[in-house]
N, C-alpha and C positions, 0 to 999 in steps of 0.2 A: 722878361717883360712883365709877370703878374706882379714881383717882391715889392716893387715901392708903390702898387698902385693898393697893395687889400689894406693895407692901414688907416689911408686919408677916405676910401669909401666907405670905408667901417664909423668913421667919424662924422662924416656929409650924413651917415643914413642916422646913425642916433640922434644928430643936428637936429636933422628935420624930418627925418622919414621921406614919405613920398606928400611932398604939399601938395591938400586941396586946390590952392592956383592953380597948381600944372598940371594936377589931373582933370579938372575942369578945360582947361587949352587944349590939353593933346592926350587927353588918359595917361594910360600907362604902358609901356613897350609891350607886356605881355599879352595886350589886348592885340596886335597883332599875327600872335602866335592862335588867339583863340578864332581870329578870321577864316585864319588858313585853314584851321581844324574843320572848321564849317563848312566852307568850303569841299573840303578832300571826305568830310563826313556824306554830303548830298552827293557827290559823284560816287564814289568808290564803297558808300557801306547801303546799299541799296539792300529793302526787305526782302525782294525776289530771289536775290543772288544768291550762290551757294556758300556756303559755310567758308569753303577753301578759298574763293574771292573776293570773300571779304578779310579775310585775316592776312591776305596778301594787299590788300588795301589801305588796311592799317598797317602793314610793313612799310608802303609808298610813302602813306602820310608821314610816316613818324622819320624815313629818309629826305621829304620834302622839308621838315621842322628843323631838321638837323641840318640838312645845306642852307637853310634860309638863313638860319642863328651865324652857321661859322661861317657863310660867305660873307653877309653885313657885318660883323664883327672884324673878322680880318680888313676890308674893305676900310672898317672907319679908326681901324689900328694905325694902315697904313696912313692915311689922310693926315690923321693927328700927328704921327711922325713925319709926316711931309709939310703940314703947318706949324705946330710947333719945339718941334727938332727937339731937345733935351728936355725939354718942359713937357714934352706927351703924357707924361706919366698924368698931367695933372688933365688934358683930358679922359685921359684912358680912366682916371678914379670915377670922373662925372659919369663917362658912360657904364661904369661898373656898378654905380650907389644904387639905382632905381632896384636892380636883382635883392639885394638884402633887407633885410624888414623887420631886421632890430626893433625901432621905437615903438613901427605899425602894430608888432604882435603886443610888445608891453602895451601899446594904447587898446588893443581890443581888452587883455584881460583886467586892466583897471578898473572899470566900472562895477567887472562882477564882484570884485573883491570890496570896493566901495560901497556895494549894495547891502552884501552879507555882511559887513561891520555894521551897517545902520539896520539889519535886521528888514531889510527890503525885498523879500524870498522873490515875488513876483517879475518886482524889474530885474535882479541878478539871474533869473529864468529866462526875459529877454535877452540880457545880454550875452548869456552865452550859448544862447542858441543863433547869435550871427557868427559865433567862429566854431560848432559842432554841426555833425550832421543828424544826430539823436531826435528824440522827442523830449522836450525840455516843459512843457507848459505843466508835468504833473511832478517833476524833479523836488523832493525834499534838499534841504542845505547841502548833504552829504553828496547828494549826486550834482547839484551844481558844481559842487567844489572839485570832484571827484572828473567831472567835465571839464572844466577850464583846465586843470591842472594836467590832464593828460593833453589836451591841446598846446600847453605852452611847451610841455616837453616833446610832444613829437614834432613840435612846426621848431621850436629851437632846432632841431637838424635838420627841417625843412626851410625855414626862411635865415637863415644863418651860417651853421657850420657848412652845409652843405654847398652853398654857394660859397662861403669864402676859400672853403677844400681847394673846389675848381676851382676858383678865380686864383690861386697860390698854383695849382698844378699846370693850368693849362691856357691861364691870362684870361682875354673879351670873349672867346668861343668858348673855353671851358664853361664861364657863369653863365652865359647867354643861352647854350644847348643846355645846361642842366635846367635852367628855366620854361625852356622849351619842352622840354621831356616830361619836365612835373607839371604845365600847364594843359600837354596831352593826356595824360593820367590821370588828373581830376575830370578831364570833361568827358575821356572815352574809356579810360581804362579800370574797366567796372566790369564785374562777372556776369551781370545777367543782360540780357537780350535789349537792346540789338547789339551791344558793344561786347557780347564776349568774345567775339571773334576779331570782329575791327579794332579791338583797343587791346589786343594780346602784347602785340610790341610796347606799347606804348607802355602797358603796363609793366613788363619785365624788363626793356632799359631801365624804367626809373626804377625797379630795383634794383640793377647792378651798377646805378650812377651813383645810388645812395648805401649802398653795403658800406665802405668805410666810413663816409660819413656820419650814419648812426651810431656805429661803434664808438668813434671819436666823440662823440655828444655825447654819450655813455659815460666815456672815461672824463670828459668837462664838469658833466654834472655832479659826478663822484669826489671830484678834486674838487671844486664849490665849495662840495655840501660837508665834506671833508667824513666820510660814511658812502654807502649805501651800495658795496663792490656786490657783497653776497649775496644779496636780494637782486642784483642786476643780473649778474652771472648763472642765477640760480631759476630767474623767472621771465627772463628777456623773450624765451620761445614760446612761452602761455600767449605772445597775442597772436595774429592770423596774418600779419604783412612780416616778413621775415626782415624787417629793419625796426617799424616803430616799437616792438617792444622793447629795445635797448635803450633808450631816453628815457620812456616811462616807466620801464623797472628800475632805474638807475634812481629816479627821482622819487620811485615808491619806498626805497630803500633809504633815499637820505631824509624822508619825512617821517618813516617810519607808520605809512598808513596803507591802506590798500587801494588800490585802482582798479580799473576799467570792471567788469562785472557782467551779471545781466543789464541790458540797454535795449530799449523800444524803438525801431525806427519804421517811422511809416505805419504805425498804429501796431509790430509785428515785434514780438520780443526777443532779441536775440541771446540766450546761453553763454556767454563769455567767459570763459574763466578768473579767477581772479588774480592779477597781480600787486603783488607785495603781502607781506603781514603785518598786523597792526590793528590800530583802531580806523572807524572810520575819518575820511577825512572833511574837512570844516573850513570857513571862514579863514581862522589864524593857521593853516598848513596852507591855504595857496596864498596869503601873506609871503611867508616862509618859502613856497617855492618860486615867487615872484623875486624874493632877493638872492634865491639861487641863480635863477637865469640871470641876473644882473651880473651876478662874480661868474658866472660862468662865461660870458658877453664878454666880459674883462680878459680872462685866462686867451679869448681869441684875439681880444688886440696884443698882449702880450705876445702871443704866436706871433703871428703877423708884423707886428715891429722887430722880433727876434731874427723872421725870415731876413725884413728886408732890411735888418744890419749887418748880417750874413752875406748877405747878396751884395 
């Protein structure tokens, strides 16, 4: 069912991303994942409750997310095969493009990169602190650059490979639950209070949804950049989520600069370790890793047409 659908969604989504129009009409699918979350957050993660029910709370939720995704999924699989019979695939693509976010991530980190060519420290502070979660207003060049560029590489096997993974293994429920999962994840699955306990599931599926997929973005980024295996292999465990350091050392590696570090959130500075060796990185490296994501974007339609010739 997925082979002939991830190539032409891969395509719709670089096309257009998700258009302003239609998010203005109807948002975006995932916004109904974050209702339900809200939802199942005010009933089941109460401050009173004991530790153990609410982390059994968050097990509900994140089982409510996952029947909601694959029952609709399967649900509008079936319909499209029942409306238009061999032609489904071409809805099955529509319904599959909204999940990917190819263009949307190139469109958030362009501006930064724009700003630092024009020597714009301030706006390129702005701008990427709408796609980090850091403190960005005191950030020197290096740490702008140092910021986008681990955001392109870890949301590259967050808004990409990871969806197009599932959407090749397991068709409209595979992309649609991993969306689900990673939409539970950001809103609840967080270490500190009140979510450590409610967003324990939520947090650990989307690490076992995304185990291969970061790998695989790992080995994209490397074949891109055509470099950067030993500094991947070598420093992938230095970050603290046991997936996103394999993108971002992969990419520290093929730029040959260093990444993630000490980082300030919330006025509180957090110890990071560093990964990659090099110099620091600047303006022309997330240049550089902006036309890495690009061939790497490539290597997945290549996938993906290869599947569904195969198929």
């Amino acid at each position: 069912m997925a082979e002939p659908v991830a190539l032409p969604a891969l395509v719709l989504d670089a096309a257009f991303g998700w258009p302003r129009a239609l998010y203005a009409r109807i948002g975006h699918p995932v916004g109904m994942f974050a209702r339900i979350i809200a939802i199942c957050d005010a009933r089941w993660n109460q401050r009173t409750s004991p530790d153990a029910a609410r982390r059994a709370g968050g097990v509900a939720t994140v089982v409510v997310l996952v029947g909601t995704a694959v029952g609709a999924s399967l649900g509008l699989a079936q319909l499209a095969g029942t409306v238009a019979g061999s032609r489904s695939w071409i809805v099955l693509s529509l319904l599959a493009w909204p999940a990917l976010a190819q263009r949307s991530l190139d469109q958030h980190v362009a501006p930064v990169i724009d700003h630092l060519r024009e020597g714009r420290l301030d706006e390129a502070r702005q701008a990427v602190g709408l796609i980090v979660g850091r403190d960005t207003l005191s950030l020197d060049e290096a740490g702008v650059a140092r910021a986008g560029i681990e955001s392109l590489a870890e949301s590259f096997c967050d808004g990409v490979v990871a969806p197009l993974f599932w959407l090749m293994v397991a068709g409209l429920p595979g992309i649609w639950t991993l969306k689900a999962v990673n939409t539970a994840d950001s809103l609840i699955g967080h270490k500190d209070a009140p979510y450590r306990d409610f967003g324990w599931a939520a947090a650990r599926l989307d690490d076992a949804m995304n185990f291969v997929p970061a790998r695989l973005s790992a080995l994209l980024i490397c074949l891109a950049g055509l470099g950067g295996w030993r500094i991947c292999l070598a420093h992938a465990h230095r970050h603290a989520s046991p997936n996103a350091g394999w993108p971002e050392a992969a990419m520290a590696g093929v730029l040959g600069v260093r990444l993630a570090g000490p980082a300030s959130y919330d006025g509180v500075v957090a110890d990071k370790p560093w990964i990659g060796q090099g110099g620091e990185a600047d303006g022309r490296a997330m240049t550089r890793a902006r036309r890495v994501y690009h061939r790497a974007c490539l290597l997945g339609w290549l996938i993906a047409g290869g599947v569904a010739w195969q198929g």
